[in-house]
C-alpha positions as CSV (number, residue, x, y, z in Angstrom):
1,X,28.4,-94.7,-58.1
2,X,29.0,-97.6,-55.5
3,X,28.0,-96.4,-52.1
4,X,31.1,-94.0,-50.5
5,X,32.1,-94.9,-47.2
6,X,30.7,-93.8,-43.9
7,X,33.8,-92.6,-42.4
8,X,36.9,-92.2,-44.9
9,X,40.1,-90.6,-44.0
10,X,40.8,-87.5,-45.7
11,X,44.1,-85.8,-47.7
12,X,45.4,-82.9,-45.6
13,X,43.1,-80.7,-48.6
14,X,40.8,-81.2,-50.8
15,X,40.5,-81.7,-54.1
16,X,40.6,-78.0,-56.6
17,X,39.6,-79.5,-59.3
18,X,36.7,-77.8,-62.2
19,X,35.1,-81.6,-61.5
20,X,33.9,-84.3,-59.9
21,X,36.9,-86.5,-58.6
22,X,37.3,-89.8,-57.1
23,X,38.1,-88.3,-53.8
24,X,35.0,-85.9,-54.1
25,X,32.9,-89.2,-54.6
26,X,34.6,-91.5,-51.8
27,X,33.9,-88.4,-49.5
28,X,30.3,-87.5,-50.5
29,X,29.4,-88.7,-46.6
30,X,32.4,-86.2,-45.3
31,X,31.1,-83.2,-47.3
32,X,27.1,-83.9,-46.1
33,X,28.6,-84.1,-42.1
34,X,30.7,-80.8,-42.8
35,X,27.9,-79.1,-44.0
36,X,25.8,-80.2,-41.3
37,X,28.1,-79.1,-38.8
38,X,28.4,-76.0,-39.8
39,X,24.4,-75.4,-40.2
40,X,24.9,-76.3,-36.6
41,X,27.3,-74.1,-36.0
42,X,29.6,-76.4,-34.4
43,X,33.0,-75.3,-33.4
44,X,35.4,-76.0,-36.4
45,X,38.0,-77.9,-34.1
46,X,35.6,-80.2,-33.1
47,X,34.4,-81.1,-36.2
48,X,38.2,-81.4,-37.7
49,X,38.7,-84.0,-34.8
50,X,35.6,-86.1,-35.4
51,X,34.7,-85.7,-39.2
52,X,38.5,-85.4,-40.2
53,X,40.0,-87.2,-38.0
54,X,42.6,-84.7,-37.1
55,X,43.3,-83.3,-34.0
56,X,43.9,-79.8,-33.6
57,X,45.9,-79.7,-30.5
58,X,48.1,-81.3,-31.9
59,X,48.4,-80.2,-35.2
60,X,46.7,-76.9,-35.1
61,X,47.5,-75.6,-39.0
62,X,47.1,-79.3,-40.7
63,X,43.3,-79.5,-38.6
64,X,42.7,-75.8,-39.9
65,X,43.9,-76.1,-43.5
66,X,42.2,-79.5,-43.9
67,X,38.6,-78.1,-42.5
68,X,38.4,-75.2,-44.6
69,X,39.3,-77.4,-48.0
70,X,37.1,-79.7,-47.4
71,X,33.9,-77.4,-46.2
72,X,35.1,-75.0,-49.3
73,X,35.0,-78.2,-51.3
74,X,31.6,-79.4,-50.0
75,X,30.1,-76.0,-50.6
76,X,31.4,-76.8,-54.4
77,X,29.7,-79.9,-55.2
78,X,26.9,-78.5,-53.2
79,X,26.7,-75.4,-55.6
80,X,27.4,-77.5,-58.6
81,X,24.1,-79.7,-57.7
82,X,26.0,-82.8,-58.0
83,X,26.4,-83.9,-53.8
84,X,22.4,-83.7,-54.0
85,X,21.8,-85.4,-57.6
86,X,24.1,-88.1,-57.2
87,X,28.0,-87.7,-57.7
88,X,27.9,-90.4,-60.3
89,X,25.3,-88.5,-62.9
90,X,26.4,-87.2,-65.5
C-alpha cells in the first residue's frame, strides 16, 4: 500500500462494504484520528469539524451522519485486524 494521506477529505459516509476498499485505505490516517478521539472522549462535533472537515453548525445531520460512518467504519477495519497489520496485506 503507498502511504494514505495525512488529511483526506471524506464522502458524507463511509464505506459498508464486507472488504477493504480504496476509500478504507486512502483514509487509514482518518480512522486512527477517530479512534483516538474517541479514546479521548472528545466531543463528536469537534472532531467532525477537524478530522472530517465538516462543520456541524452548519450542517448539523451531514457532520452527524458522516462521524458515526466513519468511527463505525474504523471500528471495522479495527476489528478485522487489517488498520493494525497493514491495509494492503492480504
Amino acid at each position: 500500500m503507498n502511504r494514505p494521506p495525512v488529511d483526506p477529505d471524506v464522502a458524507d459516509a463511509a464505506p459498508n462494504e464486507s472488504a477493504m476498499t480504496t476509500y478504507d485505505e486512502q483514509h487509514v490516517v482518518t480512522y486512527i484520528r477517530l479512534l483516538q478521539a474517541e479514546g479521548e472522549g472528545a466531543d463528536w462535533r469537534e472532531v467532525a469539524r477537524i478530522v472530517l472537515h465538516i462543520d456541524p453548525e452548519r450542517e448539523p445531520e451531514r457532520a452527524r451522519t458522516a462521524y458515526q460512518s466513519h468511527l463505525a467504519r474504523a471500528k471495522w477495519v479495527t476489528e478485522q485486524g487489517r488498520l493494525l497489520r497493514g491495509a494492503g496485506s492480504k
